[in-house]
KOLSE-220189 format. One line per 4 residues: number of its first residue (from 1); their letters; for each residue x, y, z of N, C-alpha, C. Coordinates in nm, 2 decimals. Layout:
! KOLSE-220189
NUM	a	X:Y:Z:X:Y:Z:X:Y:Z; ...
This chain:
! KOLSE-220189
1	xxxx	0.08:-0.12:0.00:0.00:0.00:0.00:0.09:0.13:0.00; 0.16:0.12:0.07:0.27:0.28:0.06:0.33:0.26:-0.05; 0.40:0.15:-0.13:0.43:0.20:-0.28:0.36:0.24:-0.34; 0.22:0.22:-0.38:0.14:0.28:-0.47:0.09:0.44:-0.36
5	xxxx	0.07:0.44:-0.26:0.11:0.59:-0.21:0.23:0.69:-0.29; 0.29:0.61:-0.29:0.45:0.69:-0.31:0.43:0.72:-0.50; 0.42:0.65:-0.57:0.42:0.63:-0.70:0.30:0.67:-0.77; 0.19:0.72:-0.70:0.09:0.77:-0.74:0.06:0.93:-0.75
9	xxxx	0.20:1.00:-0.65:0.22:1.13:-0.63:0.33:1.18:-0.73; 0.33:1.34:-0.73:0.40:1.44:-0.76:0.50:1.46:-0.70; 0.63:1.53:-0.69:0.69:1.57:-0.62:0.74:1.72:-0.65; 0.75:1.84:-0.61:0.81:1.94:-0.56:0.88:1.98:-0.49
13	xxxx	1.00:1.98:-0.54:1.10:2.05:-0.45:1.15:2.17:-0.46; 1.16:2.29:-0.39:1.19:2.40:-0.39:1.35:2.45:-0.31; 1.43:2.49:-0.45:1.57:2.46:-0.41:1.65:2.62:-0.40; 1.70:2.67:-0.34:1.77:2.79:-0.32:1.82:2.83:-0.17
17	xxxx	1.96:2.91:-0.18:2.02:2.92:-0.06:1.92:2.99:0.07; 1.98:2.93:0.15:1.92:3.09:0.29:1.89:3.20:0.21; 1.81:3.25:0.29:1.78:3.45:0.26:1.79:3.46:0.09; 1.72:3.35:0.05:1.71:3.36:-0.10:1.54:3.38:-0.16
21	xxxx	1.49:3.38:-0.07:1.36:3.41:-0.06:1.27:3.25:-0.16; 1.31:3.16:-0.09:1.26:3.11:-0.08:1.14:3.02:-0.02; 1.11:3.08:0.09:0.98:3.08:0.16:0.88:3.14:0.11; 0.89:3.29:0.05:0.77:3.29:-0.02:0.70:3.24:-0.16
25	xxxx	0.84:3.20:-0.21:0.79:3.08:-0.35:0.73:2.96:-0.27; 0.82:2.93:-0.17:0.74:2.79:-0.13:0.58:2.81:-0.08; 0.54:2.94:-0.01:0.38:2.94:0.04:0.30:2.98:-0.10; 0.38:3.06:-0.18:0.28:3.07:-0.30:0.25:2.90:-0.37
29	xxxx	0.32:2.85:-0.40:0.29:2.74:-0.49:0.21:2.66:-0.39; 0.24:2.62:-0.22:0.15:2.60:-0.15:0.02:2.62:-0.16; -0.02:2.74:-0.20:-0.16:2.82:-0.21:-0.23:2.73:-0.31; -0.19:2.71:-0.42:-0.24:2.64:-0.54:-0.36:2.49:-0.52
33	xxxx	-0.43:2.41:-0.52:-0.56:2.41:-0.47:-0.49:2.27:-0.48; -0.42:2.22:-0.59:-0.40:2.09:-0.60:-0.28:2.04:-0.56; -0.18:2.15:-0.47:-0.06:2.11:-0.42:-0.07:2.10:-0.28; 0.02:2.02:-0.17:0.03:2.02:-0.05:0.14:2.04:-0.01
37	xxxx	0.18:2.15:0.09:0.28:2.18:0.11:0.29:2.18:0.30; 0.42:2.14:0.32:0.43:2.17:0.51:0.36:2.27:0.56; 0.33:2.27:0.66:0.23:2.42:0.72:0.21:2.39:0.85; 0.27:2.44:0.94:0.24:2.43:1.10:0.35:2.36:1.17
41	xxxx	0.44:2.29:1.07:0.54:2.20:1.14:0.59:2.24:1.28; 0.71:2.20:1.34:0.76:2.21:1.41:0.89:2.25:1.36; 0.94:2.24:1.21:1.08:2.27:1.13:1.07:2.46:1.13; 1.13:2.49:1.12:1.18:2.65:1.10:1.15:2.66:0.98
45	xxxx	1.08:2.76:0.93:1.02:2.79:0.75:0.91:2.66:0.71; 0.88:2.53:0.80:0.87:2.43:0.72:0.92:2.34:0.67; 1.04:2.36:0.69:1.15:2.28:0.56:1.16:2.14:0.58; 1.19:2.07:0.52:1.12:1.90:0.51:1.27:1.85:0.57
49	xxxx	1.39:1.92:0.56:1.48:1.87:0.62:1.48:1.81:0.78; 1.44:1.93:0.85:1.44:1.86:0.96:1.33:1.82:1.01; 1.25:1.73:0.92:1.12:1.61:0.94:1.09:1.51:0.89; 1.27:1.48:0.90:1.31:1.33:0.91:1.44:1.29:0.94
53	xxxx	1.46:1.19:0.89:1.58:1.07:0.99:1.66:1.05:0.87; 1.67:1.05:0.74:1.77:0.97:0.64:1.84:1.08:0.65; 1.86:1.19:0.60:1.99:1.25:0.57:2.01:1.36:0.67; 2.11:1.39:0.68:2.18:1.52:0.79:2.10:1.63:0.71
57	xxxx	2.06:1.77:0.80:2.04:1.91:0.78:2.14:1.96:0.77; 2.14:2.05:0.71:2.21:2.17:0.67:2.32:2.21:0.78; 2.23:2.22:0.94:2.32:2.26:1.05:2.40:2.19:1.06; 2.39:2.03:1.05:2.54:1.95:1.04:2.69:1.98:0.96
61	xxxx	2.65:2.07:0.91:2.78:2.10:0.81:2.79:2.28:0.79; 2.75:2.29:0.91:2.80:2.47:0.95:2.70:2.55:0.93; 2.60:2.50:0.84:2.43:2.58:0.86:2.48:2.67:0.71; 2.40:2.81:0.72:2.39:2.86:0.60:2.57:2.96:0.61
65	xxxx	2.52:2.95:0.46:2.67:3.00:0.41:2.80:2.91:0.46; 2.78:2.81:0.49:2.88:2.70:0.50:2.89:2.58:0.48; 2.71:2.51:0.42:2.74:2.35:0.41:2.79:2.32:0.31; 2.80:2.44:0.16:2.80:2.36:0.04:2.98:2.35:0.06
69	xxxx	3.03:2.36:0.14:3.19:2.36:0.14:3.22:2.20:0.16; 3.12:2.13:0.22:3.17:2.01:0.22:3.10:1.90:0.14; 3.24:1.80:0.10:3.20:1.76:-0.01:3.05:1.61:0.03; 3.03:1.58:0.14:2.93:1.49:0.18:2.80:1.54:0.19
73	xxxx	2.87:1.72:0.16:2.66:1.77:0.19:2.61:1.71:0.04; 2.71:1.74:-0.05:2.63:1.75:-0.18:2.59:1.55:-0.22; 2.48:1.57:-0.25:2.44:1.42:-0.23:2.36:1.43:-0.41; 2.38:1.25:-0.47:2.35:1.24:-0.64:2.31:1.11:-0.57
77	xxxx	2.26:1.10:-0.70:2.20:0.94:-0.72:2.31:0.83:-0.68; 2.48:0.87:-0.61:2.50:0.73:-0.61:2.56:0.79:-0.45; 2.51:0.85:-0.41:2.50:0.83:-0.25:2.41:0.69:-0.22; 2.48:0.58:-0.08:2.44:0.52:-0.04:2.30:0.53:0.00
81	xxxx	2.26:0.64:0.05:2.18:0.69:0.09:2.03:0.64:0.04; 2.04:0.61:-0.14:1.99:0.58:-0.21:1.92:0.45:-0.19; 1.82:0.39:-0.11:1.77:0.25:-0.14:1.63:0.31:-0.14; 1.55:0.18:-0.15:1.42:0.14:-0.12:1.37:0.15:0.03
85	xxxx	1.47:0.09:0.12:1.43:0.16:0.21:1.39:0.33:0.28; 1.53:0.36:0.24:1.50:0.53:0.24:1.40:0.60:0.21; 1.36:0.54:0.12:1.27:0.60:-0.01:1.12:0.59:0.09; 1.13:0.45:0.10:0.98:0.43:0.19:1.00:0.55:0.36
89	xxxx	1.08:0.56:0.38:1.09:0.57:0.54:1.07:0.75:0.52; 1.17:0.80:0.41:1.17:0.95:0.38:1.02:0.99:0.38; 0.93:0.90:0.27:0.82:0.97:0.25:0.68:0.90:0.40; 0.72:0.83:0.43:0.69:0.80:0.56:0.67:0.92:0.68
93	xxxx	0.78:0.98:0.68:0.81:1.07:0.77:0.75:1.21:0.70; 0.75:1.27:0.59:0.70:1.32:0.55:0.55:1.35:0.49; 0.48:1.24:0.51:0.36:1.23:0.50:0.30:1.24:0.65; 0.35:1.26:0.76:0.27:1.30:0.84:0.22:1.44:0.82
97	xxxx	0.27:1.51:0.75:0.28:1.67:0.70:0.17:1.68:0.57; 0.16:1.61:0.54:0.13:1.62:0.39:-0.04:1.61:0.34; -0.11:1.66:0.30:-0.23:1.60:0.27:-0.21:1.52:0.14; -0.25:1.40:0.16:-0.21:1.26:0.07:-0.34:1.28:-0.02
101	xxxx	-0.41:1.36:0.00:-0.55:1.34:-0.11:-0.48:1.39:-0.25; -0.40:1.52:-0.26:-0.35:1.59:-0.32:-0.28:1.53:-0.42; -0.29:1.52:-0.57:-0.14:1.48:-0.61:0.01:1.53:-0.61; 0.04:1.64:-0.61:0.15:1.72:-0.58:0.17:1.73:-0.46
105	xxxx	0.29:1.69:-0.41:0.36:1.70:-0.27:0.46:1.79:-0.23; 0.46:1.87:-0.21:0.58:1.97:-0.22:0.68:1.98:-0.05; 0.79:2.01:-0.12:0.87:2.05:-0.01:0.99:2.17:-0.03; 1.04:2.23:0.10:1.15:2.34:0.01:1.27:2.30:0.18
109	xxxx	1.36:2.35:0.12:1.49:2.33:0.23:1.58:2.35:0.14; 1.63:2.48:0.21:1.81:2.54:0.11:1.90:2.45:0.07; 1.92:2.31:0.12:2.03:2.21:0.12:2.00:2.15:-0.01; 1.89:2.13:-0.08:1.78:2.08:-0.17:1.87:2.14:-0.27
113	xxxx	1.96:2.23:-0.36:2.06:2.28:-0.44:2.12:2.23:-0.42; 2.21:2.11:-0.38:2.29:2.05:-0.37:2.26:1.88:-0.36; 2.12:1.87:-0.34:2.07:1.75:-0.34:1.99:1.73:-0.45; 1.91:1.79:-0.56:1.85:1.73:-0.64:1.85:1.62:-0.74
117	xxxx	2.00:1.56:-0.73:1.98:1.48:-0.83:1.97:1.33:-0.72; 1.99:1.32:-0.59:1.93:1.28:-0.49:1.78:1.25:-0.48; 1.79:1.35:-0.45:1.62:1.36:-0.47:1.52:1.32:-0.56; 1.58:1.31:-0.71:1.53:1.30:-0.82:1.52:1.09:-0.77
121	xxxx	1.68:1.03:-0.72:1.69:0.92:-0.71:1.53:0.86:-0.62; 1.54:0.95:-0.53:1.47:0.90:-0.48:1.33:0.93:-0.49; 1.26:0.94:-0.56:1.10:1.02:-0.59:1.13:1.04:-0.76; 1.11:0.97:-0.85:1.17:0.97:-0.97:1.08:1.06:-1.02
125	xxxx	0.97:1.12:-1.00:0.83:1.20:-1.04:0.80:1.34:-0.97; 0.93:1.41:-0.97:1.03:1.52:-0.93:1.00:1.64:-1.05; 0.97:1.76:-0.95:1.00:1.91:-1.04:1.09:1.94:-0.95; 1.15:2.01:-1.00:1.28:2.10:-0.91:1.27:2.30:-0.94
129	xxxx	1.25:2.31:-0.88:1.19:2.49:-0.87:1.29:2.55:-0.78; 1.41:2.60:-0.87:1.50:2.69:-0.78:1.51:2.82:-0.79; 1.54:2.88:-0.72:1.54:3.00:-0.70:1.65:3.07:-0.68; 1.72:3.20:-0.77:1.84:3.23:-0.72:1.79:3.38:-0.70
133	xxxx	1.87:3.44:-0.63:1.90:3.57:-0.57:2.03:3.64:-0.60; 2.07:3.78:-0.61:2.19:3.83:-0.61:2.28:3.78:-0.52; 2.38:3.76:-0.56:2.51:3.70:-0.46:2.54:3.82:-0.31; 2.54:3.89:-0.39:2.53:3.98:-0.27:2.41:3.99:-0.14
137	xxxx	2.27:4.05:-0.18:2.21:4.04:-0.11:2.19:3.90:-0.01; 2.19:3.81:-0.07:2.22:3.68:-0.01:2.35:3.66:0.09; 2.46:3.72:0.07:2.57:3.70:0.11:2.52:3.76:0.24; 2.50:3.91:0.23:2.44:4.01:0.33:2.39:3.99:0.44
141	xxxx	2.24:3.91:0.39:2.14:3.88:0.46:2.19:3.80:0.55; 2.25:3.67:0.50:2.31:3.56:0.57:2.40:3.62:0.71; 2.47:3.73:0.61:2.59:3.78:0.76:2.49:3.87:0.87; 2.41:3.89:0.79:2.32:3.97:0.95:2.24:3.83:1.03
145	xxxx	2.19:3.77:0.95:2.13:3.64:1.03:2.20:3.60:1.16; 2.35:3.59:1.12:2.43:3.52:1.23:2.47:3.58:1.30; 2.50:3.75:1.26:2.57:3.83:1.35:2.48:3.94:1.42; 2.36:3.89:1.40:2.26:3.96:1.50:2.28:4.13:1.45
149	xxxx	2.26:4.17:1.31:2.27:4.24:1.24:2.40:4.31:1.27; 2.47:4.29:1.28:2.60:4.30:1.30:2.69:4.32:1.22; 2.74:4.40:1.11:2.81:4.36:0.99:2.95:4.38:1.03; 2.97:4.25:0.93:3.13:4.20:1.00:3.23:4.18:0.86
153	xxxx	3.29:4.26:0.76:3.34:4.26:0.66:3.40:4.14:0.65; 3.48:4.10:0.79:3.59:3.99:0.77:3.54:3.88:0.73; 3.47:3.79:0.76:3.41:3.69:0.71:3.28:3.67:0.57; 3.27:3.82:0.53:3.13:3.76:0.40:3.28:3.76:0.30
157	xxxx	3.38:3.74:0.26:3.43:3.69:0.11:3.41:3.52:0.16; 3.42:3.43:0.25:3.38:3.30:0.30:3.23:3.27:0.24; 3.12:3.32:0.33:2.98:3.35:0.23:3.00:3.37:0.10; 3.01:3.50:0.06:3.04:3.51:-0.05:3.07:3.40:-0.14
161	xxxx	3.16:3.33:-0.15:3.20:3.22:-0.22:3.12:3.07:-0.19; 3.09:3.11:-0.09:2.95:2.98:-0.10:2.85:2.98:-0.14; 2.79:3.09:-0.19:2.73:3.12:-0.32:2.74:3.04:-0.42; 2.89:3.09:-0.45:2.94:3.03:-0.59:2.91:2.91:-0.56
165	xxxx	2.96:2.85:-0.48:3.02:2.71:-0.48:2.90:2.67:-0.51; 2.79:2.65:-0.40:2.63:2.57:-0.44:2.62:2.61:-0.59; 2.59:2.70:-0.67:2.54:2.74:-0.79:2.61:2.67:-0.86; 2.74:2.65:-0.86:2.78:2.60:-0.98:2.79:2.44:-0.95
169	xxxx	2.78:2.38:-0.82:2.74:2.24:-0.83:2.60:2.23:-0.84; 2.49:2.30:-0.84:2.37:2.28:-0.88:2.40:2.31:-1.03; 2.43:2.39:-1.09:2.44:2.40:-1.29:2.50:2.25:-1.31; 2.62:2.20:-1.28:2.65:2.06:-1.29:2.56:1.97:-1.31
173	xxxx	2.50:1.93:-1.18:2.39:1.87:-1.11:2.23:1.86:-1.21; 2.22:2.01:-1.29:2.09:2.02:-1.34:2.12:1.97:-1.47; 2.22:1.90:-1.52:2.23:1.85:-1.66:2.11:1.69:-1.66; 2.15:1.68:-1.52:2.07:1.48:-1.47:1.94:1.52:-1.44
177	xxxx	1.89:1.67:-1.49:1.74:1.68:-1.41:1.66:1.63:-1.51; 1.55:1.61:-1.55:1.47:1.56:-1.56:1.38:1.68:-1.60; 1.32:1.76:-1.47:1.19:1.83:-1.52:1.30:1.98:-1.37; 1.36:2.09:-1.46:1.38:2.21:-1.35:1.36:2.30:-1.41
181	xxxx	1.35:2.45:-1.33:1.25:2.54:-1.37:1.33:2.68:-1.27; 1.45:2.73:-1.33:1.51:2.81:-1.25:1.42:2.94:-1.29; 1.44:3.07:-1.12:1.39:3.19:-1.13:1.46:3.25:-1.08; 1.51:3.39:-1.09:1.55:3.50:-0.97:1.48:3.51:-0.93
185	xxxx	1.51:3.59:-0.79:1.45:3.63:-0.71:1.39:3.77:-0.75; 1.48:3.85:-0.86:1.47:3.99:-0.89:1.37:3.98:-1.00; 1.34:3.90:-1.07:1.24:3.85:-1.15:1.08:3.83:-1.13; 1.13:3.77:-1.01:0.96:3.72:-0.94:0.90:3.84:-0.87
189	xxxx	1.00:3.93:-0.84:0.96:4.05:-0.75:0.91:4.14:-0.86; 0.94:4.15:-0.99:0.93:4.23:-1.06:0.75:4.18:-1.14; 0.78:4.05:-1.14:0.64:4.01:-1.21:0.58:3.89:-1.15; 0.52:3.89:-1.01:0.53:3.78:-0.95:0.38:3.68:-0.97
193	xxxx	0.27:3.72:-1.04:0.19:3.70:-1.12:0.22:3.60:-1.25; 0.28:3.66:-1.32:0.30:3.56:-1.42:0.47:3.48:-1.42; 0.57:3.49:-1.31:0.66:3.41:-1.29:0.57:3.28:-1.26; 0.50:3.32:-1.11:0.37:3.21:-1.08:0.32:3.10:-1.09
197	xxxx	0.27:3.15:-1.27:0.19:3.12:-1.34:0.24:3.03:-1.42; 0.39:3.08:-1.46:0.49:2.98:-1.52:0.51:2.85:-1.47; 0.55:2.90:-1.34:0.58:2.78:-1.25:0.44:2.67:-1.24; 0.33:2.74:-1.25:0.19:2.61:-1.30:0.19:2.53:-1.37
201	xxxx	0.21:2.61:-1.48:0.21:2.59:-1.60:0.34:2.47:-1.60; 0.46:2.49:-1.55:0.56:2.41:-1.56:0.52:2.29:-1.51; 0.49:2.29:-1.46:0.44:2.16:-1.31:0.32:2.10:-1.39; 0.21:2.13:-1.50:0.10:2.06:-1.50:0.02:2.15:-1.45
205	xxxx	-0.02:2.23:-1.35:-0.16:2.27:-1.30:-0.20:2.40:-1.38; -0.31:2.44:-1.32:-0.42:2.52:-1.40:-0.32:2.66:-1.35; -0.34:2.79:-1.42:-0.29:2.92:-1.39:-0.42:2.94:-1.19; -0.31:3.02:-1.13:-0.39:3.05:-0.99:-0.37:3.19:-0.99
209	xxxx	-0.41:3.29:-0.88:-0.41:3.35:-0.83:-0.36:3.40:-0.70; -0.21:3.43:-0.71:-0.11:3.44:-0.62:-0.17:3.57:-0.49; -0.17:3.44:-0.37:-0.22:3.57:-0.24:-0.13:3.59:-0.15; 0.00:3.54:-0.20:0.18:3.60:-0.13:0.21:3.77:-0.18
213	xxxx	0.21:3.83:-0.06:0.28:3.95:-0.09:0.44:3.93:-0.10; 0.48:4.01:-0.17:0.62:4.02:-0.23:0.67:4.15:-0.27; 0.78:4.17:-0.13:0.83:4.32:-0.12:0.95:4.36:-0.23; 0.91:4.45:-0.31:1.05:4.49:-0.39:1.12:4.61:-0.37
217	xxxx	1.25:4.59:-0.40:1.36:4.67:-0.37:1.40:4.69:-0.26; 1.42:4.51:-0.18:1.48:4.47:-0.09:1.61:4.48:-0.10; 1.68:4.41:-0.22:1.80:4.43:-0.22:1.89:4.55:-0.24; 1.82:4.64:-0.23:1.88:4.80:-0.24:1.96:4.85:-0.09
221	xxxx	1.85:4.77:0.01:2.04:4.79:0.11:2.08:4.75:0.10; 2.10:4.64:0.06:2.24:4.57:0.02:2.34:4.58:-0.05; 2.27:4.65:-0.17:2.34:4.69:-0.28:2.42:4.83:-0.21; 2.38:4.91:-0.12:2.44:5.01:-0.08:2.50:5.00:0.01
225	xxxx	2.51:4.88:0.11:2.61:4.87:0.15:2.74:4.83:0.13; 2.67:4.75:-0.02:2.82:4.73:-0.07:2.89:4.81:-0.13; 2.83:4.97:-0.19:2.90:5.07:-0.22:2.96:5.12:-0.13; 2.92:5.14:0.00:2.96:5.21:0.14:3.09:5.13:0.14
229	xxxx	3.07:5.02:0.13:3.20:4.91:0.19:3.35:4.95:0.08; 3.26:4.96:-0.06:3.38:5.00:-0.17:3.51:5.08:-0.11; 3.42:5.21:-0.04:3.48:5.34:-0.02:3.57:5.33:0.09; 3.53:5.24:0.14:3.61:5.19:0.31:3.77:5.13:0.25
233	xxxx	3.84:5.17:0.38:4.01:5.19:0.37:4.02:5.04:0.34; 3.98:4.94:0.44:3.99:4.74:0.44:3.90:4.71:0.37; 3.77:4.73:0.42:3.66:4.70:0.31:3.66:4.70:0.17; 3.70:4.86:0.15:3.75:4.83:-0.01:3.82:4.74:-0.05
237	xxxx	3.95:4.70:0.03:4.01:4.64:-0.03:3.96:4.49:-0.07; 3.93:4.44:0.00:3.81:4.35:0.04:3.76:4.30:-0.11; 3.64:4.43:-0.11:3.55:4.40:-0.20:3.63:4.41:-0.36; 3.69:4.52:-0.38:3.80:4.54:-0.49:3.88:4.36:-0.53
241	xxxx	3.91:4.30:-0.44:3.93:4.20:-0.46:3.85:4.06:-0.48; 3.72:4.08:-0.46:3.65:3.99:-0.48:3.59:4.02:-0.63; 3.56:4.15:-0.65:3.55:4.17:-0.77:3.66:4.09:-0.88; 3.77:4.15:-0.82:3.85:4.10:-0.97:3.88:3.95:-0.96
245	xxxx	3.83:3.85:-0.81:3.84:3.74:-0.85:3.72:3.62:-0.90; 3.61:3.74:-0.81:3.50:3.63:-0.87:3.35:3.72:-1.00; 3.40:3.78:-1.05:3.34:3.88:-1.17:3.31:3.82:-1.27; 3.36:3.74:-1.33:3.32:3.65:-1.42:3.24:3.52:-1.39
249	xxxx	3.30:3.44:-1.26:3.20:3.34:-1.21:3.07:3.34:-1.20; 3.06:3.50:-1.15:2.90:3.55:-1.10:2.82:3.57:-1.20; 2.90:3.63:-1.33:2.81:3.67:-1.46:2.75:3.57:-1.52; 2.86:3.47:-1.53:2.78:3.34:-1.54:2.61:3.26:-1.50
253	xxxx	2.56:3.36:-1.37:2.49:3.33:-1.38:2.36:3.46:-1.34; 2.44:3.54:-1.46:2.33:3.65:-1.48:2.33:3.78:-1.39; 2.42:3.78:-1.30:2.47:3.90:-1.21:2.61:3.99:-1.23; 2.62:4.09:-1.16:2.72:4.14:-1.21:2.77:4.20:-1.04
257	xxxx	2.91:4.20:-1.02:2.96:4.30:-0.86:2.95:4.41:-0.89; 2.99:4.50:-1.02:3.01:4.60:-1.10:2.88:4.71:-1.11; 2.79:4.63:-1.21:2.64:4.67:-1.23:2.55:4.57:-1.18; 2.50:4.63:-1.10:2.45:4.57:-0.98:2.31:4.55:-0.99
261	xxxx	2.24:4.65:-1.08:2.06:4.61:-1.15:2.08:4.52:-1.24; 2.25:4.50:-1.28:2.19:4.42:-1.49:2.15:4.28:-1.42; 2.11:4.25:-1.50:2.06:4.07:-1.49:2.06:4.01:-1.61; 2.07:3.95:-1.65:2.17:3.85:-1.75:2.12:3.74:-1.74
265	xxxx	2.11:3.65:-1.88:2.10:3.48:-1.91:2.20:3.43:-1.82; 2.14:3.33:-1.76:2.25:3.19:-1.69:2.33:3.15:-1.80; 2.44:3.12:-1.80:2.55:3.08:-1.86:2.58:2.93:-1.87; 2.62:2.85:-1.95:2.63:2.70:-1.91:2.75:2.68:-1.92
C-alpha cells in the first residue's frame, strides 16, 4: 500500500540558498488548490529537512553560508543513501505533514541545491523549482542572520563564495534533471503574477491567483552597503578583490559586482 502511495504522487522540491527568498515561493505554490505543502510544522520555515531521519540538515555542516563547502553535503543518485528503504521511510516521515488526497507534494529546504539529483533518485516524479538571488544580497542577509545584524566585513568573502560554490554544483547537477525550472528572485519580485503562473504551467496545473505579498527593492540595502564598503580603507580592499576574483564566475549566472541592477542569461 505505501508504494502505490508513493508512486501515485508528484513531487516538488523548492531549491535555493538561505535568505534567498525562498519561503515565499514555497507558500505561493503551496496556495495552489492541488498542491500540499508543510504548514504548521515544528521545522523553521517548514523545511522537510528537519522532518526526518535519512539524511543530515544543513546545521550538520556549518548551517547557511557553509554547508555547500563540504564535499558529503552534496548528495547524487549514487549516495548510499539511495535504497528502497530510504525512499519508503523519507516519505513516511513526511507524509505525516502532507495532505495525501492531493497529487502534488511539495517541499522546500536550502540544502535541496545541492541534493537534487538525490532527490530526483529517490521520488523519480520530481519538479525542481529553484530560485536564485543576487550574490550579494544573499551574502548580506546571511551575515546579518548570524551576527545579529551586526556587519562583520571579515568573514562575508567566505559567504560570499559559497554562493558560488552551491550554484555551480547545482548548474553541474541540473544536466541529470529531468523536469527544473530556475527563477530569480529579482524577476519574481518584478512580475510575481505571471513568474507564478509559469511555474503552474511548468508543473502541470491550471494558472492561480497568487495571495503571497512580495516586497521589492529589498536588495537596495544591500546593494548600498556594498557601495559604502567600496569606499572603506579594508573593506574596499576587500570587496576590490572579490571583484576582480569572482566577476566573471558571477556573470555566469546573470549577475554582475560591477552593475548591480543588470541581470543577464545563466551561462552554461
Amino acid at each position: 500500500m505505501e508504494e502505490s502511495n508513493i508512486s501515485r504522487h508528484r513531487y516538488i522540491f523548492v531549491c535555493g540558498l538561505h535568505r534567498s527568498g525562498t519561503s515565499v515561493l514555497f507558500r505561493a505554490l503551496r496556495d495552489h488548490p492541488e498542491v500540499s505543502g508543510f504548514q504548521g510544522t515544528p521545522s523553521p520555515e517548514d523545511e522537510g529537512m528537519h522532518l526526518q531521519s535519512v539524511y543530515l540538515p544543513s546545521g550538520r555542516y556549518g548551517g547557511a553560508g557553509a554547508f555547500g563547502f563540504h564535499p558529503e553535503a552534496h548528495l547524487t543518485e549514487s549516495s548510499p543513501l539511495v535504497s528502497e528503504a530510504n525512499r519508503k521511510r523519507l516519505f513516511s516521515e513526511w507524509s505525516r505533514y502532507w495532505d495525501l488526497s492531493k497529487t502534488y507534494l511539495l517541499e522546500k529546504s536550502p540544502p535541496n541545491i545541492i541534493r537534487t539529483r538525490f532527490l530526483q533518485a529517490m521520488f523519480p516524479d520530481s519538479y525542481f523549482i529553484i530560485m536564485l538571488r543576487h550574490p550579494l544580497a544573499v551574502s548580506y542577509a546571511t551575515q546579518k542572520w548570524y551576527r545579529k545584524y551586526r556587519i562583520n566585513w571579515r568573514n562575508f568573502p567566505r559567504i560570499f563564495e559559497h554562493w558560488l560554490v552551491c550554484h555551480e554544483l547545482f548548474q553541474e547537477d541540473q544536466k541529470y534533471l529531468n523536469r527544473s525550472f530556475v527563477v530569480k528572485y529579482e524577476e519574481l519580485v518584478a512580475e510575481p503574477d505571471q513568474w507564478v503562473n509559469d511555474m503552474y504551467r511548468f508543473l502541470g496545473l491550471s494558472d492561480s491567483s497568487m495571495s503571497q505579498k512580495i516586497l521589492s527593492g529589498v536588495n537596495n540595502r544591500y546593494f548600498s552597503l556594498w557601495q559604502k564598503n567600496l569606499s572603506g580603507f579594508f573593506s574596499g580592499r576587500v570587496n576590490r578583490k572579490l571583484i576582480e576574483r569572482f566577476e566573471p564566475r558571477v556573470r555566469c549566472f546573470g549577475y554582475s559586482l560591477t552593475d548591480l541592477d543588470w541581470i543577464g542569461p545563466i551561462s552554461n
